[in-house]
C-alpha positions as CSV (number, residue, x, y, z in Angstrom):
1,X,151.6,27.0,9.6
2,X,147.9,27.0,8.8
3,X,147.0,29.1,12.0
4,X,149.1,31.7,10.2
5,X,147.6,32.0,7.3
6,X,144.3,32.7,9.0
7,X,145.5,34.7,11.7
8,X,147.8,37.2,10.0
9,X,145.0,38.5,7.4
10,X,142.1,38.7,10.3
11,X,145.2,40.7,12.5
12,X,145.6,43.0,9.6
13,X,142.0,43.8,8.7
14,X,141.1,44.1,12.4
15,X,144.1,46.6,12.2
16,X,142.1,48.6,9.8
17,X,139.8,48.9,11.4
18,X,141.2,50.3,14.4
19,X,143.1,53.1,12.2
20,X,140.0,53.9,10.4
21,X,138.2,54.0,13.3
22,X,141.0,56.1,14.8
23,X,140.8,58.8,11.5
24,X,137.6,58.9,11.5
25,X,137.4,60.2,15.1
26,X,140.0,62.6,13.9
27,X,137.9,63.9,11.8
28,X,134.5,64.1,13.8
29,X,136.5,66.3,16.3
30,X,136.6,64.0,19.0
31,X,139.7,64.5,19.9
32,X,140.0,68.5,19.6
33,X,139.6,69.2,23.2
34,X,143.3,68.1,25.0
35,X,142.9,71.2,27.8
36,X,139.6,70.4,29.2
37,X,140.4,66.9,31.3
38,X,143.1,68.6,32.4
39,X,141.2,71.5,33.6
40,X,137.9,69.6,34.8
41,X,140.6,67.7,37.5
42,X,140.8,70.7,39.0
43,X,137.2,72.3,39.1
44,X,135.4,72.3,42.6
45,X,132.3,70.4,42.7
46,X,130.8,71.9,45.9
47,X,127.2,72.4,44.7
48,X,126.9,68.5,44.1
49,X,128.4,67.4,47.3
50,X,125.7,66.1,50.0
51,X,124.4,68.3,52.7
């Protein structure tokens, strides 16, 4: 039962974390570009292939 009580709060503030780290990408934009992975699959990269 003691485990518990030290686990449960680190779980919850490394939690937190990882939502605040998650809004404040969010909010740095560095999630505005969903199209462009996509799109880069598909480019041909002859120019940087070897000779």
């Amino acid at each position: 039962m003691n485990g518990v009580l030290i686990l449960l709060p680190i779980a919850l503030f490394l939690g937190l974390i990882g939502l605040a780290a998650f809004f404040w990408a969010m909010r740095n934009g560095q999630l505005d570009d969903p199209d462009g992975a996509a799109s880069r699959i598909l480019m041909d990269d002859d120019e940087d292939a070897p000779l």
